[in-house]
C-alpha positions in Angstrom: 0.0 0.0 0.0 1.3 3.2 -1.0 2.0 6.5 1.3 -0.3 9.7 0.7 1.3 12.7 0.0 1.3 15.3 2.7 0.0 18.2 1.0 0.2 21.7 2.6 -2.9 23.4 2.6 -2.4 27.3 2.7 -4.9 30.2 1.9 -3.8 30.8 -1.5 -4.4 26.3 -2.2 -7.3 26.3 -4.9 -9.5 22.6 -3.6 -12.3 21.3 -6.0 -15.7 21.9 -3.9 -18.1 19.4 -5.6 -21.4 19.6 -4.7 -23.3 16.3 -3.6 -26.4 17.4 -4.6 -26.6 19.3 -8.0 -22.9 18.2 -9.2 -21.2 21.9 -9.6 -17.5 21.8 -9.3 -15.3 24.9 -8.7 -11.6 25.6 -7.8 -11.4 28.1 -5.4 -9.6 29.1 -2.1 -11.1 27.8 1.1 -12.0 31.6 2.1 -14.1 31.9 -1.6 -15.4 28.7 -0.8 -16.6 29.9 2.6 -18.0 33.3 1.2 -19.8 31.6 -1.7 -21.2 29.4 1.1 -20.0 26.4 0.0 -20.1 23.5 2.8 -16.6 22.2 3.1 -12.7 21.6 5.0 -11.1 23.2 6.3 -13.3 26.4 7.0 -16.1 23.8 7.6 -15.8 20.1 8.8 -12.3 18.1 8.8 -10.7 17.0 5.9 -11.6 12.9 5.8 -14.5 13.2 7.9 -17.9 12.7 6.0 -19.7 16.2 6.6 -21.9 17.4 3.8 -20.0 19.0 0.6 -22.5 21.2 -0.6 -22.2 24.8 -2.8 -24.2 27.6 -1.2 -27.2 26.6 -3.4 -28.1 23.3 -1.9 -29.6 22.0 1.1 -27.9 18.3 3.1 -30.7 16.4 3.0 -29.1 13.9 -0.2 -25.4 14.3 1.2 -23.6 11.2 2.2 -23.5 12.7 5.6 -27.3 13.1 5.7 -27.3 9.2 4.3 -25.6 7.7 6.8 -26.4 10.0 10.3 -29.3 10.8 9.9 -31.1 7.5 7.9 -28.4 5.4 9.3 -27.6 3.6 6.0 -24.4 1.3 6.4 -21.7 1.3 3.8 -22.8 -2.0 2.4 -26.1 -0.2 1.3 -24.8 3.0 0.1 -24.6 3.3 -3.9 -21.6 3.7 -6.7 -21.7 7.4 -6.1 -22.0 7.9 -2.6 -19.0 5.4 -2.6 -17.5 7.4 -4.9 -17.9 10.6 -2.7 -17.1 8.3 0.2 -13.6 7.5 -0.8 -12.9 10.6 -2.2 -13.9 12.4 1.4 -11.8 10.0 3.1 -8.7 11.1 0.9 -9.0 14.4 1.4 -6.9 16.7 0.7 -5.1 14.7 -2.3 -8.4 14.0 -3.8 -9.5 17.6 -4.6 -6.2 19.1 -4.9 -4.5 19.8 -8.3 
């Protein structure tokens, strides 16, 4: 099994915010993330915790988050793209880092 890169996050780091629930992607700063009211690490949640990833449009309500918490679905229920979102929450930061 390979290592993960240690990545330095620093304010000027663009991160792909990828919305769960209507699929926009941007690159942007974690401050312009914030301000556009997007949901995510590291100005909201942890990086590699599931918290909901949403832009400033969309409610939580079809996150991952909102999957498993709150319905309680376990990961051997959970469909190919909440996997998808899944793994890719769980290698954060490399995962939505350039």
């Amino acid at each position: 099994m390979s290592e993960k890169r240690k990545i330095e996050i620093t304010e000027d780091t663009k991160l792909l915010h990828i919305c769960e629930n209507c699929g926009k992607e941007e690159w942007l700063t974690s401050e312009e993330g914030f301000n556009a009211g997007w949901d995510y690490p590291p100005r909201l949640g942890t990086f590699g915790v599931v918290s909901p990833r949403t832009c400033g449009n969309c409610g939580i309500e079809n996150t991952l988050w909102w999957e498993m918490s709150m319905k309680g679905t376990p990961i051997s229920k959970l469909s190919e793209k909440q996997l998808k979102t899944l793994w890719r929450i769980l290698d954060e930061p490399n995962s939505i880092v350039k």
